[in-house]
C-alpha positions as CSV (number, residue, x, y, z in Angstrom):
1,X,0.0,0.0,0.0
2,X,1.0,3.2,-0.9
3,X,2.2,6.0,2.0
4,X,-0.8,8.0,0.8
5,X,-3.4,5.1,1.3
6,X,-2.1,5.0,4.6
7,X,-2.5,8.7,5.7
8,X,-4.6,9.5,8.4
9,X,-6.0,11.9,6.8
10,X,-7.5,10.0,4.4
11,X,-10.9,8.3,5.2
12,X,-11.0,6.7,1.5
13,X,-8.4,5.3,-0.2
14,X,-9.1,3.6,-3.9
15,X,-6.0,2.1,-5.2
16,X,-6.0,0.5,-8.7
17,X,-9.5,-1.1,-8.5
18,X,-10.7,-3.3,-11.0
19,X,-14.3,-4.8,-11.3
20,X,-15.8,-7.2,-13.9
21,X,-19.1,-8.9,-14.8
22,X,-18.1,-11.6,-16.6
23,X,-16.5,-10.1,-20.0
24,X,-17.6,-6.6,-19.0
25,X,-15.0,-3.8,-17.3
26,X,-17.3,-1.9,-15.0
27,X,-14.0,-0.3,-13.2
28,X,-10.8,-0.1,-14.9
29,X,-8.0,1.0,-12.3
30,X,-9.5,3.4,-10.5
31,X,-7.6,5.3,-8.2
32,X,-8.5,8.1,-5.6
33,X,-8.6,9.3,-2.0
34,X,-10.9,11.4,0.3
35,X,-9.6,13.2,3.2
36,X,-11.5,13.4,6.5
37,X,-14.2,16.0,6.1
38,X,-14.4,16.8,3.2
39,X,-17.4,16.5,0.7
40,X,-16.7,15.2,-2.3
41,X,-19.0,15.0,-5.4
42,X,-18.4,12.1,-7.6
43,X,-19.5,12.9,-11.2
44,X,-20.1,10.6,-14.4
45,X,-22.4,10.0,-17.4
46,X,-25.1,7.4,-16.3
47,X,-23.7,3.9,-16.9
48,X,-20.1,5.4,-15.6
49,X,-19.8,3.1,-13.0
50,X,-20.6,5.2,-9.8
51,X,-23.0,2.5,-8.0
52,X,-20.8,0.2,-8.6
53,X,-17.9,1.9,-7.0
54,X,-20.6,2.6,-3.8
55,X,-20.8,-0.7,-3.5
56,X,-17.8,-1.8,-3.3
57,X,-16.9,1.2,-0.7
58,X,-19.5,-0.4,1.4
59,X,-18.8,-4.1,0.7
60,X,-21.7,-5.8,-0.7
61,X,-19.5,-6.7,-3.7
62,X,-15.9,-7.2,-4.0
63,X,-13.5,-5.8,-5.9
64,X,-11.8,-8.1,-9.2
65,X,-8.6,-6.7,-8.1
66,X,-7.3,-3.4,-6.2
67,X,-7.9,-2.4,-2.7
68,X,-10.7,-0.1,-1.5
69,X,-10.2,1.0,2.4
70,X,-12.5,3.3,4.2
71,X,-11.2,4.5,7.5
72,X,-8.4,2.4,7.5
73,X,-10.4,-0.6,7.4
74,X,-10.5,-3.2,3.9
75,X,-13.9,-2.2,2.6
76,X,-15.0,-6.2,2.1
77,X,-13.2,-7.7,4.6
78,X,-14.2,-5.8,7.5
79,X,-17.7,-4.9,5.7
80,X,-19.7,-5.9,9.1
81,X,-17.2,-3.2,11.0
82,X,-17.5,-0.8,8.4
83,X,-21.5,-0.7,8.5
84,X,-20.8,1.3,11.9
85,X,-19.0,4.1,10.4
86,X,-21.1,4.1,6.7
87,X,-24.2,6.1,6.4
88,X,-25.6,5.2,3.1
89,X,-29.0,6.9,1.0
90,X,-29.8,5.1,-2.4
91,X,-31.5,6.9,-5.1
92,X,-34.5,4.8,-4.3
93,X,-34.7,4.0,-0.9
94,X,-37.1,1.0,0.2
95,X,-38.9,0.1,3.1
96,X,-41.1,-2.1,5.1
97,X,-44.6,-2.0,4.0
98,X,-45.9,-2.6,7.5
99,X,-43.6,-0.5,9.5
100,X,-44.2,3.7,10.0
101,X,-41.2,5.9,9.7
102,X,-40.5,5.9,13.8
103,X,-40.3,2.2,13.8
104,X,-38.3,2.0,10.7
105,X,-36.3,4.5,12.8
106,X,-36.6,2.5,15.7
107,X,-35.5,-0.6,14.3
108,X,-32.6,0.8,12.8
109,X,-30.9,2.4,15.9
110,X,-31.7,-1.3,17.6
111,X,-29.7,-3.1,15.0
112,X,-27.0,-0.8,15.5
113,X,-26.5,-1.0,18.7
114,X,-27.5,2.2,20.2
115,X,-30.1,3.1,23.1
116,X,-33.6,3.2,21.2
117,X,-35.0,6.0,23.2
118,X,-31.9,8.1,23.2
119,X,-31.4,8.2,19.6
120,X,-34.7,9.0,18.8
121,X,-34.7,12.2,21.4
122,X,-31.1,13.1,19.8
123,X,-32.7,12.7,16.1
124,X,-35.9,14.4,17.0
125,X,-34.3,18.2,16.3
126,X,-33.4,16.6,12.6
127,X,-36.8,15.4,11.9
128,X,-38.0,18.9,12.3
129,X,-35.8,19.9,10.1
130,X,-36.9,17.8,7.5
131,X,-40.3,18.6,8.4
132,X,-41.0,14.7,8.7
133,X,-42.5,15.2,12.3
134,X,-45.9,15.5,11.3
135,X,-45.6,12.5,9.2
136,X,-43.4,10.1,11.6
137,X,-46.5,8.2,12.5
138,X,-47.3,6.6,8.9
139,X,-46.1,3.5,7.0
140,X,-42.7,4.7,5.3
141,X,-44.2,2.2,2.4
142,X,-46.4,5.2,1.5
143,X,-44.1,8.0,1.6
144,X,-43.5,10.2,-1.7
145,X,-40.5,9.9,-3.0
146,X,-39.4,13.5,-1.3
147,X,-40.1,11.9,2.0
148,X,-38.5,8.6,1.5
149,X,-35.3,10.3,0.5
150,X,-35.6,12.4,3.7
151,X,-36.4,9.5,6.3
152,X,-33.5,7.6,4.4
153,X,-30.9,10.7,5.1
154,X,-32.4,10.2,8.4
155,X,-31.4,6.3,8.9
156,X,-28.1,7.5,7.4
157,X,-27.6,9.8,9.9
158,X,-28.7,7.9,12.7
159,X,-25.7,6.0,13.7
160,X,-23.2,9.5,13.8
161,X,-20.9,7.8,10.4
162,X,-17.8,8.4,9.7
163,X,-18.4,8.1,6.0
164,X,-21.5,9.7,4.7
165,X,-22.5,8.4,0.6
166,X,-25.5,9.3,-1.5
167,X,-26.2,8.8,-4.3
168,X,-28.3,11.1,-6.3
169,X,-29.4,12.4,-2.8
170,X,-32.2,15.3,-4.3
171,X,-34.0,13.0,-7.1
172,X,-37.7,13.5,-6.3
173,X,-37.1,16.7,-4.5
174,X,-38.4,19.5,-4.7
175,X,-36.4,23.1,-5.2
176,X,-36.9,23.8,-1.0
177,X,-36.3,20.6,-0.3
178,X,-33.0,20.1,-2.3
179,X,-31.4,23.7,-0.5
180,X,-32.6,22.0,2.8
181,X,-30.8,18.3,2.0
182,X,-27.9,20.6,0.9
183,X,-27.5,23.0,3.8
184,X,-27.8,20.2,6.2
185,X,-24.4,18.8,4.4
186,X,-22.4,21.2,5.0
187,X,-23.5,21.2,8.3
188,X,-22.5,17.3,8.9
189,X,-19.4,17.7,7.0
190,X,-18.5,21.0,9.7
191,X,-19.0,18.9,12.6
192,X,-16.7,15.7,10.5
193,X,-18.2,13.6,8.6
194,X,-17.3,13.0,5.4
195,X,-19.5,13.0,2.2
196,X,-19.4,11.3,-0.8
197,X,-22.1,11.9,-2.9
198,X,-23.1,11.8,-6.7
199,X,-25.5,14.2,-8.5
200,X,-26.4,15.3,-12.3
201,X,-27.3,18.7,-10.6
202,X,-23.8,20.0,-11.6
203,X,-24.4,23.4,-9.9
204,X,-25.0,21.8,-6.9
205,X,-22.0,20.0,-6.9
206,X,-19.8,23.5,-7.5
207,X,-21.0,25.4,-4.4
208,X,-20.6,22.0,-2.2
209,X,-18.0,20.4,-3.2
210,X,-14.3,21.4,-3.3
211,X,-12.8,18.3,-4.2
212,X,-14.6,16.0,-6.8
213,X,-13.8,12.8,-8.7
214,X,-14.9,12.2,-12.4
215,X,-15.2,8.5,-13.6
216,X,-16.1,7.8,-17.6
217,X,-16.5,4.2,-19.0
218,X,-15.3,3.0,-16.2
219,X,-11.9,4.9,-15.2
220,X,-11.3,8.4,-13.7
221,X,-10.5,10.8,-15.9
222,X,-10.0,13.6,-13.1
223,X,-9.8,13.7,-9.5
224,X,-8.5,16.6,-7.8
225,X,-9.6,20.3,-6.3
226,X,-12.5,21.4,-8.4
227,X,-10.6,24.9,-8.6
228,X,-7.4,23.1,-10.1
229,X,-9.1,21.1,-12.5
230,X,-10.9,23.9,-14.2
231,X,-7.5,25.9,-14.3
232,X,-5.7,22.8,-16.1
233,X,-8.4,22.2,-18.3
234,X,-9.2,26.1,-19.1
235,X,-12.9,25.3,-18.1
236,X,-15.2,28.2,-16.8
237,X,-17.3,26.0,-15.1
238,X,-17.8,22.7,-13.6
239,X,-20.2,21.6,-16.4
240,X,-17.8,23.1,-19.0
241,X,-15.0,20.7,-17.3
242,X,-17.3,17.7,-16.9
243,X,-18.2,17.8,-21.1
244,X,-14.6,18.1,-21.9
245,X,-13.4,15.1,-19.6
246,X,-16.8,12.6,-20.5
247,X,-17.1,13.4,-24.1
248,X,-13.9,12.1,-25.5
249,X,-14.2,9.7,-28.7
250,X,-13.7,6.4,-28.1
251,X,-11.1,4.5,-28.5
């Protein structure tokens, strides 16, 4: 492992990972690092291979080759370890049809561990927020799709992570909403958690992110201060930089 893989002040470290599907290349070396802290937007044409790399960061698959380490920790190896310091929100999230959104809640803080009726005091302020209070009561099954992503930032959340990741965090929300998911973080990331997150909304990603990674067909193309990236590339803005790196012929 390199000396930069083992920095502390790096909570991810992707070193040359490769993943297949049979004859297919989903990743093709890929190689980056996060430090502790930061947010980090993690951009690509759809079929880039984003949820794929999430899912090897969180160990539900394992890499073909490379070595993915989140917190200092082998993201498949220790996978049951690292579900203690991952929060994770799909772009869909699912539920239990016969559970409300407290017991969902409920459950969740059980299975990891933590004092039922503490967390839910200590989450209550960040319910408000959400402006999910009203609506704790009823079966998460028939949320929206606004309010499922918010009750599923909420069981992100619940467990204080580490290592935040979303992806596509503000489909299904609505302009208010998607300044309020937003706002709230910058506010996590202040306080230390880190945030990994990938969005189409590329003007989003500018005024969050100061760091972001770019993955096309499979391999990054650019990872690195947003600020530098635009300089070496001559782009005026992040969309600018993110045509000129993803629209390249192929080879």
């Amino acid at each position: 492992m390199s000396a930069n893989t083992r920095s502390s002040s790096n909570i991810v470290a992707v070193e040359n990972v490769r993943k297949t599907f049979g004859d297919k290349q989903a990743l093709v070396d890929v190689t980056f690092h996060i430090t502790r802290g930061q947010i980090c937007g993690l951009l690509g044409p759809n079929g880039a291979g984003k949820t794929t790399l999430f899912r090897l960061l969180m160990g539900i698959m394992k890499a073909t080759s490379g070595r993915l380490a989140v917190d200092g920790l082998d993201a498949f190896d220790d996978r049951v370890e690292l579900k203690r310091r991952i929060g994770f929100l799909p772009d869909e999230p699912v539920f239990y049809s016969y559970l409300s959104a407290s017991e969902t809640l409920q459950l969740s803080a059980a299975m990891h561990g933590l004092d039922v009726e503490t967390t839910m005091t200590e989450i209550q302020p960040l319910t408000d927020r959400l402006r999910l209070t009203s609506e704790i009561d009823n079966f998460a099954d028939e949320y929206s799709r606004g309010m499922k992503k918010k009750l599923g930032l909420l069981l992100a959340l619940l467990h204080h992570p580490k290592l935040l990741i979303l992806d596509e965090p503000t489909n299904g929300l609505d302009v208010e909403s998607t300044h309020l998911f937003y706002d709230l973080l910058q506010d996590v990331a202040r306080q230390g958690t880190t945030v990994l997150f990938s969005s189409h909304l590329l003007d989003q990603v500018a005024r969050l992110c100061s760091y972001v990674v770019v993955i096309d067909r499979g391999a990054v193309v650019a990872a690195g201060a947003l600020a530098d990236l635009q300089a070496a590339h001559g782009a005026k803005s992040l969309e600018d930089l993110f045509l000129d790196l993803t629209h390249r012929p192929v080879t």
